[in-house]
C-alpha angles and dihedrals in degrees: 000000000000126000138219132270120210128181114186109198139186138154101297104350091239099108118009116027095036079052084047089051100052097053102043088055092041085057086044095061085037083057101042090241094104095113092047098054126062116204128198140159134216143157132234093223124050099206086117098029105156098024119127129237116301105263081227091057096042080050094066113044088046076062098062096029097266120138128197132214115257097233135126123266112256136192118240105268125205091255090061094072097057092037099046120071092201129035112193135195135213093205144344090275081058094046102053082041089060097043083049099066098022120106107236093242082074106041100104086061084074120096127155100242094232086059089080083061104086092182099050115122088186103058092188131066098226116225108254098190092109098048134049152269091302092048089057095040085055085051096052085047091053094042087048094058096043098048087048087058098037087053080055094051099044110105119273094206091058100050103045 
């Protein structure tokens, strides 16, 4: 039986993929799937390389009983492409960021994280670094719905 492999990548992994981590990990232990999926988190750019987690961002998903891991932030590396099944984007900067440095063989492993939410009318997670608390806590909201329906797309056959 083989797992899944999910990076969840932003700007400087430092808010919203570390918050998008951390959720998706906290549903996979509601679900039982915890041990088949790997979760990990990264940024396109390395301007904050070693930082840790955003303390808004560690606010809020206190807030809803999620905890983070206590890692450094880390920029996507080449070898993330070939090890991550999926390969998932905050928002459209991420994305082109992404196809920029992915080799072509890969590519289909990109997806923007809103897209597993087939009712989203905002198909982005918008960066709340510059705002405040409730900026984070509209970010934890979006990241909740995607990671509920991307538990519903991963394959059954591969987590059972």
């Amino acid at each position: 039986m083989r797992g899944v492999a999910i990076l969840m990548v932003c700007r400087h992994n430092i808010c919203r993929s570390p918050l998008a981590e951390g959720i998706l990990v906290h549903a996979l232990k509601a679900h039982g799937m915890q041990r088949m999926v790997k979760v990990d988190s990264a940024g396109t750019h390395a301007g904050m390389a070693g930082q840790r987690t955003d303390e808004r961002a560690r606010k809020v998903a206190r807030m809803f009983g999620v905890k983070l891991k206590r890692g450094r932030s880390r920029r996507v590396v080449a070898k993330d492409f070939e090890k991550f099944d999926y390969i998932l984007a905050m928002d459209q900067d991420n994305y082109r960021d992404l196809l920029q440095m992915c080799p072509d063989e890969f590519v289909y492993k990109l997806a923007l994280i809103r897209s597993f939410c087939p009712e989203t009318e905002q198909p982005e997670i918008p960066d709340p670094f510059y705002g405040s608390v409730k900026g984070f806590e509209n970010t934890y909201q979006l990241l909740d719905s995607a990671v509920t329906g991307l538990i519903d797309e991963l394959p059954r056959n591969v987590l059972r």
